[in-house]
TORLO-457581 format. One record per residue: x, y, z of N, C-alpha, C in turn; residue in three letters. Coordinates in nm, 3 decimals. Example, Ala and Ser with C-alpha at 12.3 -4.5 7.8 and 13.67 -1.06 7.14 Angstrom:
BEGIN
<site><n_x>1.319</n_x><n_y>-0.569</n_y><n_z>0.780</n_z><ca_x>1.230</ca_x><ca_y>-0.450</ca_y><ca_z>0.780</ca_z><c_x>1.320</c_x><c_y>-0.330</c_y><c_z>0.780</c_z><residu>ALA</residu></site>
<site><n_x>1.285</n_x><n_y>-0.225</n_y><n_z>0.708</n_z><ca_x>1.367</ca_x><ca_y>-0.106</ca_y><ca_z>0.714</ca_z><c_x>1.290</c_x><c_y>0.003</c_y><c_z>0.787</c_z><residu>SER</residu></site>
// end
This chain:
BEGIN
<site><n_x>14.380</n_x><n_y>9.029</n_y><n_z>10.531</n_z><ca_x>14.243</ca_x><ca_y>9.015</ca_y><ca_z>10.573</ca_z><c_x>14.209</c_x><c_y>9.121</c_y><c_z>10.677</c_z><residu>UNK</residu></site>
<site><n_x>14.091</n_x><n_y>9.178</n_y><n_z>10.663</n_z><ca_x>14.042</ca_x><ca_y>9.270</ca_y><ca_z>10.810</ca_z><c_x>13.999</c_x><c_y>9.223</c_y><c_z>10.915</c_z><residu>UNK</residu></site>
<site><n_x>14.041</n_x><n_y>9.252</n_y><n_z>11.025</n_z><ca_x>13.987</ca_x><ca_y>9.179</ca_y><ca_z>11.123</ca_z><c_x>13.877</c_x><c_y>9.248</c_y><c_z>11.163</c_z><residu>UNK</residu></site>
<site><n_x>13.818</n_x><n_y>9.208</n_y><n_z>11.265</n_z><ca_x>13.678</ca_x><ca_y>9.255</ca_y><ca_z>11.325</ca_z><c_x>13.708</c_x><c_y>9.285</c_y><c_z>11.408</c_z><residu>UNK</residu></site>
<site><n_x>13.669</n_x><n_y>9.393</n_y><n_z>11.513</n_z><ca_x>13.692</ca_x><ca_y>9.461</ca_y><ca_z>11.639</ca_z><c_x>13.555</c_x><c_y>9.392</c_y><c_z>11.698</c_z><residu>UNK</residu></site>
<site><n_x>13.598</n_x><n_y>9.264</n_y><n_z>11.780</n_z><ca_x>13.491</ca_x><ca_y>9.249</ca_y><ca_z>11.863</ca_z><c_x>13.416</c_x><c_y>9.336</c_y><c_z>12.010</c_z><residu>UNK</residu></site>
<site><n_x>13.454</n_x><n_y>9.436</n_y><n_z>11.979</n_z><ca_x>13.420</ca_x><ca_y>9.554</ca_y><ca_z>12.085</ca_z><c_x>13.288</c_x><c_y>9.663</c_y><c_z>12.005</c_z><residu>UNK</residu></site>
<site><n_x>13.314</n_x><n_y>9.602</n_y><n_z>11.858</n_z><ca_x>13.187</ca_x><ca_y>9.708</ca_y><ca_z>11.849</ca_z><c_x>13.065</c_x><c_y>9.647</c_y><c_z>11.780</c_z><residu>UNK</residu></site>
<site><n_x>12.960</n_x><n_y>9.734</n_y><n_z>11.790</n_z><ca_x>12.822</ca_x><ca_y>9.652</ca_y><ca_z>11.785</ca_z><c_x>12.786</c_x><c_y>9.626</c_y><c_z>11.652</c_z><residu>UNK</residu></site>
<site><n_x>12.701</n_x><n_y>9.539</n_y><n_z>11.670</n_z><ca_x>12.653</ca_x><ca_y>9.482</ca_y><ca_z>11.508</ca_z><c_x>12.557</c_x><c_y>9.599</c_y><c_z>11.451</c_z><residu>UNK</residu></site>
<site><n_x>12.559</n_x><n_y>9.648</n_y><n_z>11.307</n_z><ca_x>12.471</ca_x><ca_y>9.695</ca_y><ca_z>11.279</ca_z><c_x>12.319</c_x><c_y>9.665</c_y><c_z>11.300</c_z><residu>UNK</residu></site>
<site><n_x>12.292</n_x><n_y>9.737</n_y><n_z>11.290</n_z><ca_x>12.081</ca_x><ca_y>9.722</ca_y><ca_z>11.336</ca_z><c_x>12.025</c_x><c_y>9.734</c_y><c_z>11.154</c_z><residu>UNK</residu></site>
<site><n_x>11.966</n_x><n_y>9.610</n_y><n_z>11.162</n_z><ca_x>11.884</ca_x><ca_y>9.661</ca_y><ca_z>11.070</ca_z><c_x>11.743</c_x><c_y>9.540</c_y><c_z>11.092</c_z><residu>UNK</residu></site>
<site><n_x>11.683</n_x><n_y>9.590</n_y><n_z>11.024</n_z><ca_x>11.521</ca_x><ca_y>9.540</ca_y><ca_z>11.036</ca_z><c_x>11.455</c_x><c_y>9.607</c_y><c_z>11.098</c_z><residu>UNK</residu></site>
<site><n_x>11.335</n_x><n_y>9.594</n_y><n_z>11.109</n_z><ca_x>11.186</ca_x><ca_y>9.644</ca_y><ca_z>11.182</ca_z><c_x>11.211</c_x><c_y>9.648</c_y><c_z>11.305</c_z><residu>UNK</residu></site>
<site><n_x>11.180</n_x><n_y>9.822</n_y><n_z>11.359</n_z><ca_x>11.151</ca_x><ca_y>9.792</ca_y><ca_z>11.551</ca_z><c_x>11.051</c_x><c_y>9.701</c_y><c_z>11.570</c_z><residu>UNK</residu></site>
<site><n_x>11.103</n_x><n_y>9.670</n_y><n_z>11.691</n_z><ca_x>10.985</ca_x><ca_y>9.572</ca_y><ca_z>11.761</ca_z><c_x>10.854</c_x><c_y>9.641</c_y><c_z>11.781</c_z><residu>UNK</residu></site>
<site><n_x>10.765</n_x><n_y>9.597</n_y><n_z>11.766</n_z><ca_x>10.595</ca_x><ca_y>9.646</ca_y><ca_z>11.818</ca_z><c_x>10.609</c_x><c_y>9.664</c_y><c_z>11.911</c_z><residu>UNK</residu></site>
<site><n_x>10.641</n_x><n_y>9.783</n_y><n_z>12.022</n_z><ca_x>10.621</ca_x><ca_y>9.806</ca_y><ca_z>12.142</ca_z><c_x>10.466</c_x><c_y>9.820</c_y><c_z>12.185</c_z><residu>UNK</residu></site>
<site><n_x>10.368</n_x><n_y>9.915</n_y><n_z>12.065</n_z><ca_x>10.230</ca_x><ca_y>9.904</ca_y><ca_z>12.127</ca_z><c_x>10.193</c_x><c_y>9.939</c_y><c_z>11.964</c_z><residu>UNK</residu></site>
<site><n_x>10.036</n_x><n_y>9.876</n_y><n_z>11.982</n_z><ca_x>9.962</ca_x><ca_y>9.867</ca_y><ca_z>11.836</ca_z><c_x>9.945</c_x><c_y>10.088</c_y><c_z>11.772</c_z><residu>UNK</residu></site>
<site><n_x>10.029</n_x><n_y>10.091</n_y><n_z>11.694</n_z><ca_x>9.971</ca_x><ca_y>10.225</ca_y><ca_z>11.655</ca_z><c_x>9.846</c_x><c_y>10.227</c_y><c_z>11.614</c_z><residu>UNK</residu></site>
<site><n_x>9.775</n_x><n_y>10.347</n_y><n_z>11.655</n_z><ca_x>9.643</ca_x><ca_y>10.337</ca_y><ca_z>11.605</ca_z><c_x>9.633</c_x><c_y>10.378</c_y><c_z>11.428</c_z><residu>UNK</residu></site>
<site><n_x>9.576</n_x><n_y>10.323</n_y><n_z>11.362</n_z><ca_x>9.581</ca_x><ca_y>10.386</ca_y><ca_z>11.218</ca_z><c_x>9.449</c_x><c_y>10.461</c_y><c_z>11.179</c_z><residu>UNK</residu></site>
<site><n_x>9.520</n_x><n_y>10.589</n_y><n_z>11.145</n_z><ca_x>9.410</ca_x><ca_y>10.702</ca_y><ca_z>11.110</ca_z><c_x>9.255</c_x><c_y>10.669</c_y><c_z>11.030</c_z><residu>UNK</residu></site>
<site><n_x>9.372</n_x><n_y>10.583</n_y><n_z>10.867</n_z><ca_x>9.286</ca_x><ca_y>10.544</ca_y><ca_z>10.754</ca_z><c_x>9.164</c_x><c_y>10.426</c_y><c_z>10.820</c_z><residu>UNK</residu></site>
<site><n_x>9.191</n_x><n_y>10.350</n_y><n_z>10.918</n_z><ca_x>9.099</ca_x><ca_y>10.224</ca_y><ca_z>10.924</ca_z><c_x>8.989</c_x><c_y>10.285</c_y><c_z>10.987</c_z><residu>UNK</residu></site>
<site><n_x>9.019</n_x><n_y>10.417</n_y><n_z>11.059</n_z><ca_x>8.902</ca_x><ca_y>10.480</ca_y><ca_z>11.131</ca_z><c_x>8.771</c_x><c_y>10.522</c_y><c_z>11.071</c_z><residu>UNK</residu></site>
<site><n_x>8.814</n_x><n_y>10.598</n_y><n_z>10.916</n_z><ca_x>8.748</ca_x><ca_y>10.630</ca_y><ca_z>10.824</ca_z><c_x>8.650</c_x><c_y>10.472</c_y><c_z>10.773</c_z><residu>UNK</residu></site>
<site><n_x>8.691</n_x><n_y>10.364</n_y><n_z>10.757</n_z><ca_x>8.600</ca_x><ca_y>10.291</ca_y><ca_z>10.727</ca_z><c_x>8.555</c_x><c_y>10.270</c_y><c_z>10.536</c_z><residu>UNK</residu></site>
<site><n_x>8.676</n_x><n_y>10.296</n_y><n_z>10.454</n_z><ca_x>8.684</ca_x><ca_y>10.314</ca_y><ca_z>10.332</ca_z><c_x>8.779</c_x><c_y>10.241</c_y><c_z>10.228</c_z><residu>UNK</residu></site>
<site><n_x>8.715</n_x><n_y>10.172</n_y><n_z>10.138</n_z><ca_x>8.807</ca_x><ca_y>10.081</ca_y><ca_z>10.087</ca_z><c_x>8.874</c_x><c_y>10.158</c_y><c_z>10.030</c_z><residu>UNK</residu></site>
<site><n_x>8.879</n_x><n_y>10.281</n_y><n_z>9.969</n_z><ca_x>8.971</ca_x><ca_y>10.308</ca_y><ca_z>9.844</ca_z><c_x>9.011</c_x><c_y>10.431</c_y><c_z>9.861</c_z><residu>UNK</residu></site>
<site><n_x>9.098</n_x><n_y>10.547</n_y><n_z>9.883</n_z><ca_x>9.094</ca_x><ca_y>10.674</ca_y><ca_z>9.887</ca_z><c_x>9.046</c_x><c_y>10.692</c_y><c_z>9.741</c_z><residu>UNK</residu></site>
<site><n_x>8.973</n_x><n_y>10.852</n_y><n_z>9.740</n_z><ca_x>8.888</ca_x><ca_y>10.877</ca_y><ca_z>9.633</ca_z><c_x>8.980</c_x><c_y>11.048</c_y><c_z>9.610</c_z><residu>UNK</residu></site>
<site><n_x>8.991</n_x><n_y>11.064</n_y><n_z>9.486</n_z><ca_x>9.088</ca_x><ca_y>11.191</ca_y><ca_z>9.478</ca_z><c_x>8.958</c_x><c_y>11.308</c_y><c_z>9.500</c_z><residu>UNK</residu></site>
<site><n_x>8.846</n_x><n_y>11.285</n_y><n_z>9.504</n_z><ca_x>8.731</ca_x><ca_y>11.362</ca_y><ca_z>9.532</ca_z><c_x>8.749</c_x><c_y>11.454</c_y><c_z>9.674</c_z><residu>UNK</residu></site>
<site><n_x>8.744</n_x><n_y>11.351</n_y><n_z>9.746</n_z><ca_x>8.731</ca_x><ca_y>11.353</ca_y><ca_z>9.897</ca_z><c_x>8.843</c_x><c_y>11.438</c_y><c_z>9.957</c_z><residu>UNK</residu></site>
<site><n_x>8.836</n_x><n_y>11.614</n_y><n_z>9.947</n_z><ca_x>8.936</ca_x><ca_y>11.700</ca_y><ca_z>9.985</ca_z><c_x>8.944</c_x><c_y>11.668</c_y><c_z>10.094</c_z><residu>UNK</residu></site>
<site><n_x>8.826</n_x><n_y>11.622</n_y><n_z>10.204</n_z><ca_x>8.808</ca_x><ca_y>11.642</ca_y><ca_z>10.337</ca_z><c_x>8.977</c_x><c_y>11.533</c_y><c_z>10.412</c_z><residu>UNK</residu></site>
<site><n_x>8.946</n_x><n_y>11.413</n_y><n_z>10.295</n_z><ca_x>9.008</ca_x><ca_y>11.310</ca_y><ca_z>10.361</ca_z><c_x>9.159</c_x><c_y>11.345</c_y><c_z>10.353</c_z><residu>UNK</residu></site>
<site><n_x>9.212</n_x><n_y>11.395</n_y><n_z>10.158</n_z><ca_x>9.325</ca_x><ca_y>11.424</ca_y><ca_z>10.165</ca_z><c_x>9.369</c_x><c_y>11.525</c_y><c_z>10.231</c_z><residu>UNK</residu></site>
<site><n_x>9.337</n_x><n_y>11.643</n_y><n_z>10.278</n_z><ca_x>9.363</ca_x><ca_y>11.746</ca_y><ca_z>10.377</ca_z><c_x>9.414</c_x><c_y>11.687</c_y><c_z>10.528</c_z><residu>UNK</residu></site>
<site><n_x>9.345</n_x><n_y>11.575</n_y><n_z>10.576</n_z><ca_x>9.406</ca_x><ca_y>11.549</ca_y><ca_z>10.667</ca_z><c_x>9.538</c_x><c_y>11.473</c_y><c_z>10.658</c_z><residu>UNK</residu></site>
<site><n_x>9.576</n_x><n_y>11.420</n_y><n_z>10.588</n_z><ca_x>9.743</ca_x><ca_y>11.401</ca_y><ca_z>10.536</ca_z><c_x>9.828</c_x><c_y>11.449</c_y><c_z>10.486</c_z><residu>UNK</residu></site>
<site><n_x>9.796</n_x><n_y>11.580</n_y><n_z>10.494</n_z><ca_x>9.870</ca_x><ca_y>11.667</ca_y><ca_z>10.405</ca_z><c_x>9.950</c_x><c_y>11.772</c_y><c_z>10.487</c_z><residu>UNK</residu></site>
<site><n_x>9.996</n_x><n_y>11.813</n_y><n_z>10.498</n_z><ca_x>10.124</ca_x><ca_y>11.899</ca_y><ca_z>10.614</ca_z><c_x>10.077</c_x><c_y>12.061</c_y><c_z>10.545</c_z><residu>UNK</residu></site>
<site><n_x>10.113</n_x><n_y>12.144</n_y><n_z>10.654</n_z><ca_x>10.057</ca_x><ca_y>12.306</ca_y><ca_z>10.608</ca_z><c_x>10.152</c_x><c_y>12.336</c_y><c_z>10.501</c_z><residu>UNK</residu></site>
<site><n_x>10.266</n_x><n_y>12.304</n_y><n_z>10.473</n_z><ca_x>10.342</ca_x><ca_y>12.335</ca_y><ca_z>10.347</ca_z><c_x>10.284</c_x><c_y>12.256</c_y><c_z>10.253</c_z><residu>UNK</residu></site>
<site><n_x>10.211</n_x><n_y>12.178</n_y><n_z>10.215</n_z><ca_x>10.121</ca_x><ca_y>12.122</ca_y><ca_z>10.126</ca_z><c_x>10.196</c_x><c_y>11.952</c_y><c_z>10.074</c_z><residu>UNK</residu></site>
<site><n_x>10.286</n_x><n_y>11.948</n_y><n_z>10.184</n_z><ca_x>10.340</ca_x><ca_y>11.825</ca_y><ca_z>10.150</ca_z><c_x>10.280</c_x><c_y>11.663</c_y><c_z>10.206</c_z><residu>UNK</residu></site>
<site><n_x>10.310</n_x><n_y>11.550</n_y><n_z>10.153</n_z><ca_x>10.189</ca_x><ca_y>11.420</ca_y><ca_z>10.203</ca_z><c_x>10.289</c_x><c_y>11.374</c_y><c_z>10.322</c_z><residu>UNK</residu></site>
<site><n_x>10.227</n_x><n_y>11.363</n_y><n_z>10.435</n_z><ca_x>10.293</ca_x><ca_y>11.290</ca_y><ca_z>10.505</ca_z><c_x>10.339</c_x><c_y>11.200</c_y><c_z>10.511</c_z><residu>UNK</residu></site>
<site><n_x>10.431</n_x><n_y>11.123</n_y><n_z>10.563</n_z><ca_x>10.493</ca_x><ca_y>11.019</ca_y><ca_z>10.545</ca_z><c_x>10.435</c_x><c_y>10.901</c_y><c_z>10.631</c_z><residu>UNK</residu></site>
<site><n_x>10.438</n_x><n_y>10.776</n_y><n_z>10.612</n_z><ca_x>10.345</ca_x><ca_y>10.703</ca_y><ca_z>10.644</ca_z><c_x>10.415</c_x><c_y>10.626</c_y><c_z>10.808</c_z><residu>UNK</residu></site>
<site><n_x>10.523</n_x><n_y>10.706</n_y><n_z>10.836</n_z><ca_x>10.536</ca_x><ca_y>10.707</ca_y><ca_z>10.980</ca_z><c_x>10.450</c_x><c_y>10.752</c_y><c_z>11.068</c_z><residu>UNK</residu></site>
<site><n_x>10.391</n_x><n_y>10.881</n_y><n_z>11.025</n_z><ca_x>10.332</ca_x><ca_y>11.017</ca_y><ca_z>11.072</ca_z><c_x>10.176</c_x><c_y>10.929</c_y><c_z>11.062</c_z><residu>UNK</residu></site>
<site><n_x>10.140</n_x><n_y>10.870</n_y><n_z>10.899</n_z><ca_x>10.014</ca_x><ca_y>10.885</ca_y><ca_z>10.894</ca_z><c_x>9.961</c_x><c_y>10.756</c_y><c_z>10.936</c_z><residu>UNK</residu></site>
<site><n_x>10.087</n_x><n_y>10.654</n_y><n_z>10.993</n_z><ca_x>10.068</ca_x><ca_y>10.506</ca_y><ca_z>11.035</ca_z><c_x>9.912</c_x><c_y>10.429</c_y><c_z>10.930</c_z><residu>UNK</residu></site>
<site><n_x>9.936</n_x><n_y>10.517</n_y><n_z>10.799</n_z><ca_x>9.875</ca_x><ca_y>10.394</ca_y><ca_z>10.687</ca_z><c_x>9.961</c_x><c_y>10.292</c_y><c_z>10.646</c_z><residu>UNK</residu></site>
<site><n_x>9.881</n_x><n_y>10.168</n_y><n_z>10.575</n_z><ca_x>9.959</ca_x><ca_y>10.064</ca_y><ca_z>10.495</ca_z><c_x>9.977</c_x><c_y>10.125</c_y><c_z>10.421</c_z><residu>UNK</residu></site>
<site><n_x>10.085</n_x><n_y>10.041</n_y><n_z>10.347</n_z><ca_x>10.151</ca_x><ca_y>10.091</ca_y><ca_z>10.235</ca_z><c_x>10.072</c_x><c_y>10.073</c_y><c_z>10.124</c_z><residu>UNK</residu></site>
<site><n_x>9.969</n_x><n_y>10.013</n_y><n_z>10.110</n_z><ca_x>9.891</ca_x><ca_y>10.012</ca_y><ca_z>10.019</ca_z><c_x>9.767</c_x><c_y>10.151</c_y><c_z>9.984</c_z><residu>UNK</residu></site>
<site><n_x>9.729</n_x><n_y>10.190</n_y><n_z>10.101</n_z><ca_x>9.662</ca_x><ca_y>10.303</ca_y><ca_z>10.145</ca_z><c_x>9.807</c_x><c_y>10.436</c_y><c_z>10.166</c_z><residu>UNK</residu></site>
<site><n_x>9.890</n_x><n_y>10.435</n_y><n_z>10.167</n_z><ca_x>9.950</ca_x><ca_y>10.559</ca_y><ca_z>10.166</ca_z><c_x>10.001</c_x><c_y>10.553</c_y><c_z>9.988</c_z><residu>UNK</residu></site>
<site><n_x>9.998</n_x><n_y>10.445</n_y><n_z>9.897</n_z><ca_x>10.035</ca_x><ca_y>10.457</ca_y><ca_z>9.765</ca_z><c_x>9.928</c_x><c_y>10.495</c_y><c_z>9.684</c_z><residu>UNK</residu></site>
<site><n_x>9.802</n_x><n_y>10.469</n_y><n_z>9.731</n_z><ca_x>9.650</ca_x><ca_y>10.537</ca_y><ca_z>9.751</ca_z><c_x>9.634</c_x><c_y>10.670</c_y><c_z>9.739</c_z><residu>UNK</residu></site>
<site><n_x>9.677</n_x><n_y>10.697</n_y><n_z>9.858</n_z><ca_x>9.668</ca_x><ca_y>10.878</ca_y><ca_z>9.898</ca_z><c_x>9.775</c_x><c_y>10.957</c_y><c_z>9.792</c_z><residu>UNK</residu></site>
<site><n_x>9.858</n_x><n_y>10.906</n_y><n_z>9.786</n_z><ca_x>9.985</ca_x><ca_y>10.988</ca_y><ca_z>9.682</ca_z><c_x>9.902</c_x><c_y>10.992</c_y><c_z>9.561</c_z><residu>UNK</residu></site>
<site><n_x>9.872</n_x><n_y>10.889</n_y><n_z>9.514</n_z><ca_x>9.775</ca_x><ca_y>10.917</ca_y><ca_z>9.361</ca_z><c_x>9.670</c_x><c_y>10.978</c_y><c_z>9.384</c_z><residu>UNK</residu></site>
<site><n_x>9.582</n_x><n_y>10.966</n_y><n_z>9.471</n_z><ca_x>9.488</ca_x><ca_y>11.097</ca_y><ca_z>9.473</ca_z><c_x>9.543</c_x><c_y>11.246</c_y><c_z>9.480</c_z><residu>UNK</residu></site>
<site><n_x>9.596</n_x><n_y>11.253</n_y><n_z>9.575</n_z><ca_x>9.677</ca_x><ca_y>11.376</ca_y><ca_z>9.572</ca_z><c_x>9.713</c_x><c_y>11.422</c_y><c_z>9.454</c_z><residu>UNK</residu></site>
<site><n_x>9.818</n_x><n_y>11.347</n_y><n_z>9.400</n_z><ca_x>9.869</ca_x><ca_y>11.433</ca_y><ca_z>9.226</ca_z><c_x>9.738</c_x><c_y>11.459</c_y><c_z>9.181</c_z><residu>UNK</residu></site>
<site><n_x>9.636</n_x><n_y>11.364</n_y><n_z>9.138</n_z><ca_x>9.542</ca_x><ca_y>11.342</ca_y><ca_z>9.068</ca_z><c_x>9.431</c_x><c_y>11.484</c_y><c_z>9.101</c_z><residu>UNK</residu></site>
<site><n_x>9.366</n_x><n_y>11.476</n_y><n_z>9.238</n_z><ca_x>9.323</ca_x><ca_y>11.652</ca_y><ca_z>9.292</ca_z><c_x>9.431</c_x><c_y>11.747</c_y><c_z>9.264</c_z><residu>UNK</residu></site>
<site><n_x>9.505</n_x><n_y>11.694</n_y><n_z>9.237</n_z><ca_x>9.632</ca_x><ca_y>11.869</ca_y><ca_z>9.204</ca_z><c_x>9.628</c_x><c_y>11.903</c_y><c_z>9.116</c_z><residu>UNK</residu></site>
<site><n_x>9.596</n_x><n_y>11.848</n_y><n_z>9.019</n_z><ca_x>9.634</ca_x><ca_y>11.791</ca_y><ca_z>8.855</ca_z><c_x>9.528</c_x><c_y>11.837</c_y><c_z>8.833</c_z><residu>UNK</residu></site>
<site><n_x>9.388</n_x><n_y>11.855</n_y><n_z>8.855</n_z><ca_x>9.269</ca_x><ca_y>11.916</ca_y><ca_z>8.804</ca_z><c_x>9.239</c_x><c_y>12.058</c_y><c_z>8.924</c_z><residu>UNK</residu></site>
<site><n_x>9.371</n_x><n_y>12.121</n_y><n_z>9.015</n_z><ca_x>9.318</ca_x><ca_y>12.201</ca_y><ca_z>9.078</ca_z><c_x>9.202</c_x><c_y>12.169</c_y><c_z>9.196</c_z><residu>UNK</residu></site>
<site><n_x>9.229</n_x><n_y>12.070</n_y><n_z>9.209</n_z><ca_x>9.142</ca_x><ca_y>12.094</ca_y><ca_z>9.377</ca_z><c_x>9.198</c_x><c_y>12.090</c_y><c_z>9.518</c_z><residu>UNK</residu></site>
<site><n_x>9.342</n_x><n_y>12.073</n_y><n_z>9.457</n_z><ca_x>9.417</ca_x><ca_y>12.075</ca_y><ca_z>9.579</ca_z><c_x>9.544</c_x><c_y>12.207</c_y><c_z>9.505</c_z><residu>UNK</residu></site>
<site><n_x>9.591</n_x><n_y>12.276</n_y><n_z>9.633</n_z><ca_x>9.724</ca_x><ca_y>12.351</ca_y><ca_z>9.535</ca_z><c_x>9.838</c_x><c_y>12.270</c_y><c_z>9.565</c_z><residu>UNK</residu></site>
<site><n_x>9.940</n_x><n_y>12.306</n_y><n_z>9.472</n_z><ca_x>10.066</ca_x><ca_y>12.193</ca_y><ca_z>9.519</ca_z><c_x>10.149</c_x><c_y>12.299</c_y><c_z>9.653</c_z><residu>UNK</residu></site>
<site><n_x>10.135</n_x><n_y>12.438</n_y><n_z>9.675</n_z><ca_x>10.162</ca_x><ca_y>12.456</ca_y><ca_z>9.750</ca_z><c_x>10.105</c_x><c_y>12.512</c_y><c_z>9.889</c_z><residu>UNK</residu></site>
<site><n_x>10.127</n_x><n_y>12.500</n_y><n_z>10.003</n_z><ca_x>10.087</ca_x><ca_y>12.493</ca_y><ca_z>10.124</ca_z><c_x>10.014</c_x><c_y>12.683</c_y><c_z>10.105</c_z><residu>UNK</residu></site>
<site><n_x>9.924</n_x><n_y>12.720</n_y><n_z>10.239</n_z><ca_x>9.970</ca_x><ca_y>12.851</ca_y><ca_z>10.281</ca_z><c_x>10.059</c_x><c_y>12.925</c_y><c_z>10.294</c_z><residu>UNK</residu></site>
<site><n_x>10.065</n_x><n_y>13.064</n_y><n_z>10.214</n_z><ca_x>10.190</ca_x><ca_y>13.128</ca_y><ca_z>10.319</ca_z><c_x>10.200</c_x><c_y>13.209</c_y><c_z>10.368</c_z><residu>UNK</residu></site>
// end
């Protein structure tokens, strides 16, 4: 059998604690649905290498950052967005 080294720490797993309410970008806008139209909106989630931020960064729900990813392909996919950044 293995024993346990009671000297070392338990793994961490789960959710940090809420230290303070992040503010969320998307609720500011005031919009039920991202719209793949709206360059203005996806541009602001989008990183200068043309990549979507991650929803650490963009502190959306996960419902609204699975939102933004389909618009995104979707404006890419007809050219209104490029898939790659400036260079």
């Amino acid at each position: 059998m293995a024993r346990m080294d009671s000297g070392a720490a338990p793994p961490r797993r789960g959710r940090r604690a809420p230290d303070r309410a992040r503010p969320r970008k998307y609720t500011r806008i005031n919009s039920e649905a991202v719209d793949y139209k709206d360059l203005n909106l996806l541009r602001r989630f989008l990183s200068d290498k043309g990549k979507t931020r991650g929803r650490r960064v963009t502190g959306l729900s996960r419902k609204h950052q699975r939102q933004l990813s389909v618009a995104v392909k979707r404006a890419r996919e007809i050219a209104l967005l490029p898939y790659v950044g400036e260079r």
